[in-house]
C-alpha positions in Angstrom: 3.2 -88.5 -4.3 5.2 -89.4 -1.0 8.8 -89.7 -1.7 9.0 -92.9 0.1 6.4 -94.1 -2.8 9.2 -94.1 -5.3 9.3 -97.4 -7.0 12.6 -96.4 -10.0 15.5 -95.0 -9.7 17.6 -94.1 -12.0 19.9 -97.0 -11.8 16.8 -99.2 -11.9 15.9 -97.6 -15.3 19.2 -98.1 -17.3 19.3 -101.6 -16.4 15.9 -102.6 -17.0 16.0 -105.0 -20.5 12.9 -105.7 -22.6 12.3 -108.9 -24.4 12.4 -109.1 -28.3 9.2 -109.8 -30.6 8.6 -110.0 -33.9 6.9 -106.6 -34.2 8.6 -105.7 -31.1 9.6 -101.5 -30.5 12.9 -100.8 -32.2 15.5 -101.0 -29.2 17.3 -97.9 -29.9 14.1 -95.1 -29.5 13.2 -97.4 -26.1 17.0 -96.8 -25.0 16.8 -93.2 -26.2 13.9 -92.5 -24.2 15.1 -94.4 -21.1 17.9 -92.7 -21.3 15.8 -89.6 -21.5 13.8 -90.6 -18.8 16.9 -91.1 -16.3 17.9 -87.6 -16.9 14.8 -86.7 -15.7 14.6 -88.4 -12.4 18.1 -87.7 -11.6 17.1 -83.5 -12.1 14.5 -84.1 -9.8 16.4 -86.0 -7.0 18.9 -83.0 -7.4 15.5 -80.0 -7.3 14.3 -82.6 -4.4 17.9 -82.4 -2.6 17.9 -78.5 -2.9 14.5 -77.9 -1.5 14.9 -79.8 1.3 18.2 -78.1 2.1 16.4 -74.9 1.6 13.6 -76.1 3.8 15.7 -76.4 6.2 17.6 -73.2 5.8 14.3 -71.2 6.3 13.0 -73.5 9.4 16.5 -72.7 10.9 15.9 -68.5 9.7 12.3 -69.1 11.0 13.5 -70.0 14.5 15.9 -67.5 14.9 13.9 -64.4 14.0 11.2 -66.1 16.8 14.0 -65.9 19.0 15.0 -62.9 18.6 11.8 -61.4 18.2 10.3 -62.5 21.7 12.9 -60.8 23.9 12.6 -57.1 22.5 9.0 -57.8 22.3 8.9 -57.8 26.8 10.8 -54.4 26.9 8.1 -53.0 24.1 5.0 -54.1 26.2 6.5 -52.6 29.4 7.3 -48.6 27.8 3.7 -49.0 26.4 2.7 -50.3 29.6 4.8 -47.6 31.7 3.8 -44.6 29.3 0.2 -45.3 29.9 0.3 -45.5 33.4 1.9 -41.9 33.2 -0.8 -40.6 31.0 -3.3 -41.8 33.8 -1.6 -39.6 36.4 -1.6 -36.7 34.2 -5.2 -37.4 33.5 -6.5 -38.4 36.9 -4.5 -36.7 38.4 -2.4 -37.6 41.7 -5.5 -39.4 43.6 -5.6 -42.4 40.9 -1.8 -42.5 41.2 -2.4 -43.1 45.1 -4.8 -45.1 44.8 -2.8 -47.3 42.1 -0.3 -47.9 44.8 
């Protein structure tokens, strides 16, 4: 369910009256378990409120270590890149390094 779906809050809940009947519920269960029920949603606004923040903590972490990683990735590739071309002139010998030129 979309947060933006939310129809209660918890303010909405403690205010909400019922009407009377005869053989109507007895008032005080209903008011217990409302006021169960806005413990409830207030715990979850809190759990929503901390995974967000956390979502955002590890988007931010995520970024960074992309960042960082990119940079010493460039150096990597060109020792691999520089090591091979040495092991072709000791393989090939000096004519492929000419001819490399």
């Amino acid at each position: 369910m979309a947060f933006n779906q939310i129809q209660l809050n918890g303010k909405d809940i403690l205010e909400k009256n019922f009407k009377t009947a005869m053989r109507g519920y007895n008032q005080e269960e209903v008011d217990e378990f409302l006021d169960t029920i806005i413990q409830d949603y207030e715990a979850f606004e809190q759990e929503i409120d901390r995974l967000k923040q956390e979502n955002e903590r590890l988007k931010k972490q995520s970024d960074q270590t992309r960042t960082r990683s990119t940079a010493p990735n460039h150096q990597v590739n060109y020792d691999i890149l520089k090591r091979l071309s040495n092991l072709e002139k000791a393989v090939f010998g000096k004519k492929y390094a000419d001819a490399d030129s």
